[in-house]
N, C-alpha and C positions, 0 to 999 in steps of 0.2 A: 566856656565863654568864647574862643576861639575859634570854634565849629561854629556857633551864633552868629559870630561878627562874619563868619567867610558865607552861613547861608545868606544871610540880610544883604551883602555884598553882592551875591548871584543875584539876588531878587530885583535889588537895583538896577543890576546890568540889564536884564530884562524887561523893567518897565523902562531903560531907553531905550532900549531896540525897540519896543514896541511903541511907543511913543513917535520914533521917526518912520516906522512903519506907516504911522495913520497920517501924517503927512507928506505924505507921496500918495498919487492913483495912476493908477495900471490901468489904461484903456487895451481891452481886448479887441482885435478885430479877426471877425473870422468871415469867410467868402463864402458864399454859398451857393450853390444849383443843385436843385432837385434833392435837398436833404430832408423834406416831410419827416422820414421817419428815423433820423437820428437828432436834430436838432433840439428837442423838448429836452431828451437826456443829456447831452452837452450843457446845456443853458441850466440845466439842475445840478450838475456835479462841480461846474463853475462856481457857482453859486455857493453851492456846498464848501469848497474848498479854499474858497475866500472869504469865508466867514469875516474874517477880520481883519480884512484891508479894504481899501476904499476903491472902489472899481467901478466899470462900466462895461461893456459889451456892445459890441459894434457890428453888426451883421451887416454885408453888404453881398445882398442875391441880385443876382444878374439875370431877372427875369424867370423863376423857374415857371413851369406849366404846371407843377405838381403837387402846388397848394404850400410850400415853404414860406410864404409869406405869410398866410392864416393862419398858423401854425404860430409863427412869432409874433402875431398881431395877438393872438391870445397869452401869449406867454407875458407878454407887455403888461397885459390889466393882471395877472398874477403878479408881476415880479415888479413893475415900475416902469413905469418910461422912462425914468431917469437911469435906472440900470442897465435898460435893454432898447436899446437906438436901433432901429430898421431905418436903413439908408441903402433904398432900391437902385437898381436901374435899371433898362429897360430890356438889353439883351447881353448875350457874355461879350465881356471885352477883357477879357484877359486877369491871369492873377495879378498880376503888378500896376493892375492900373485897379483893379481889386484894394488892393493896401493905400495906394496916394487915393483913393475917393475916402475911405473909412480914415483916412489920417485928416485929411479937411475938416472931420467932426468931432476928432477929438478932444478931450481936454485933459487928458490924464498925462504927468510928468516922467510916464513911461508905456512905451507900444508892446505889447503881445501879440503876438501872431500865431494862429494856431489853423487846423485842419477841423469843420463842422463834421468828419464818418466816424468819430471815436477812435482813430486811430492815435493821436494826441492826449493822453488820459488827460484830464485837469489836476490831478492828484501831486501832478509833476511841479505842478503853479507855484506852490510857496518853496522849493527846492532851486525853481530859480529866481524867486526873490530873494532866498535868503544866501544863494550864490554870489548876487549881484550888490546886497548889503554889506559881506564879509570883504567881498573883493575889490570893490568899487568900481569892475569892468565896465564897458561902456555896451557891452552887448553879450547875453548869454542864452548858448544853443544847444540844444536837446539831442545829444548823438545816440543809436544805435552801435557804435564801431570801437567801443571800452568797454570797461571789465562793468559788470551789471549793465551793462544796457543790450540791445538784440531786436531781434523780429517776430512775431508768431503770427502765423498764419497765412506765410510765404509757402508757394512750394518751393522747391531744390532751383530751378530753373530763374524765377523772381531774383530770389535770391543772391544767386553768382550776375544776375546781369545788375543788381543793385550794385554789389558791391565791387561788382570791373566797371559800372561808370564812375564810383566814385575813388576809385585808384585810378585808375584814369584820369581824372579828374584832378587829383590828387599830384601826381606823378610831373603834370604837362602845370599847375598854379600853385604849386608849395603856396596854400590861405592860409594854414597856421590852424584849423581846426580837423578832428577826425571825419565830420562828417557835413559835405560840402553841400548834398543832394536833400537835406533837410530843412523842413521849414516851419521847428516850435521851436520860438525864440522871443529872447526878452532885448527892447533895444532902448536906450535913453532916449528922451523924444528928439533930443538936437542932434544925438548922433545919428537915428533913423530920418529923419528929413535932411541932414547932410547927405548922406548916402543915398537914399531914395534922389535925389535931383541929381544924380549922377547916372542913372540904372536907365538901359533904354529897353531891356528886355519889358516883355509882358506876359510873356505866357511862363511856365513853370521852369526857365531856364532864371528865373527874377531870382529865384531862391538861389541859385550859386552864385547869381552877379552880384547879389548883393552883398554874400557875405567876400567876395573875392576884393571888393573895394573897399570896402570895412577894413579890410587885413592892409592894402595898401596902404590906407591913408593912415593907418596907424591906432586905430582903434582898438583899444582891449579888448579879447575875448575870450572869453571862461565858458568851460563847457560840463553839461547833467546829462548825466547814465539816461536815460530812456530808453522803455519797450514799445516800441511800435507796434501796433495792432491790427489787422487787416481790419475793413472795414465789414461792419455782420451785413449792413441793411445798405441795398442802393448797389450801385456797380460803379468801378475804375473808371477816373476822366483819365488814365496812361495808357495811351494808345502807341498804335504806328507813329504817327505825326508830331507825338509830344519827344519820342527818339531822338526822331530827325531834329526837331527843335534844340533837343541837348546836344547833339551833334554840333548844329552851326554857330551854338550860344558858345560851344566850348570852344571852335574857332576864332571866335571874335573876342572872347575873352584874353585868347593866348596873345591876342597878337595886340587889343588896345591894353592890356594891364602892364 
């Protein structure tokens, strides 16, 4: 009788967790240029893995040439317009101005930010919801740099300069998380618009500004093992110039934090 009472007990616990589940929604936004041919997969394993929370999906392409928009304009009449928002514009203007255009359209009581190459699995999706449920942190991030998490499909060279800009990085902004250079993350929507209207970066330096002010202003954050994945289809927007960017972000950071 006592095994009875303690299962019926779990079961309960369960339909509340699940229960406050379904009221909260998770707006995803994710950027996009030139993702044709990863984007349908993304948009299906989302889909797949939020089975059971109340979502949307927020795509904001910066004009690609290569048909990325067609691509989601079809995916729309399969999946819903109400699930799947295409909120264009017209040329690239940066990732950080990427996030504050798809945050304009949201309505979900939490922001998700992830990468359209599949380097982001979605599988990771409910590990930081139910991070962000147990903990009540105000923002949860996806590291490579703890025990289960890593990289495949780096060579040796990627690699070490990943991981010297982020002890670097590290070393010169004590943020309080292991992995500063990442950007799959789950944010409360008030704590993501607090911090976003603080951030002047816009290109790929946004991802450390943001979470480096996060850490200041005192914000909770909890961090999920994640395997980063090189991307199969498309080629690296990390160039020479995106460096220099982490270069000058990480000077400006040192000195207005």
């Amino acid at each position: 009788m006592a095994k009875l009472e303690e299962i019926e007990s779990e079961e309960h616990e369960k339909t509340i967790i699940r229960s406050k589940v379904k009221r909260k929604k998770y707006s995803i936004i994710i950027p996009t240029y030139n993702e044709r041919l990863n984007i349908a997969l993304v948009i299906y394993l989302v889909i797949k893995h939020l089975q059971n929370f109340d979502f949307e999906v927020i795509i904001v392409d910066d004009g690609s040439p290569d048909g990325t928009q067609d691509i989601i304009k079809q995916l729309q009449k399969v999946y819903g317009e109400d699930h799947i928002l295409l909120r264009a514009r017209p040329k690239k203007l940066g990732l950080g101005t990427a996030y504050s255009h798809g945050l304009k359209h949201a309505s979900g009581d939490f922001i998700i930010i992830m990468d359209a190459d599949l380097s982001h699995h979605p599988k990771y999706l409910p590990s930081f919801i139910r991070k962000q449920m147990e903990s009540g942190a105000s923002i949860v991030t996806g590291t490579r740099y703890v025990k289960n998490g890593g990289v495949h499909g780096w060579n040796l060279m990627r690699k070490l300069t990943s991981r010297g800009a982020n002890v670097l990085a590290q070393t010169l902004l004590w943020p309080g998380v292991s992995d500063l250079t990442g950007s799959f993350r789950l944010y409360e929507r008030t704590a993501f618009e607090d911090v976003v209207s603080s951030c002047v970066s816009k290109g790929y330096v946004f991802q450390m500004e943001i979470i480096v002010r996060a850490s200041r202003k005192g914000y909770r954050i909890e961090e999920v093992p994640i395997t980063f994945v090189d991307r199969v289809y498309g080629s690296s927007k990390l160039g020479g110039s995106e460096i220099v960017q982490y270069l000058k972000g990480l000077a400006y950071l040192l000195l207005t934090t």
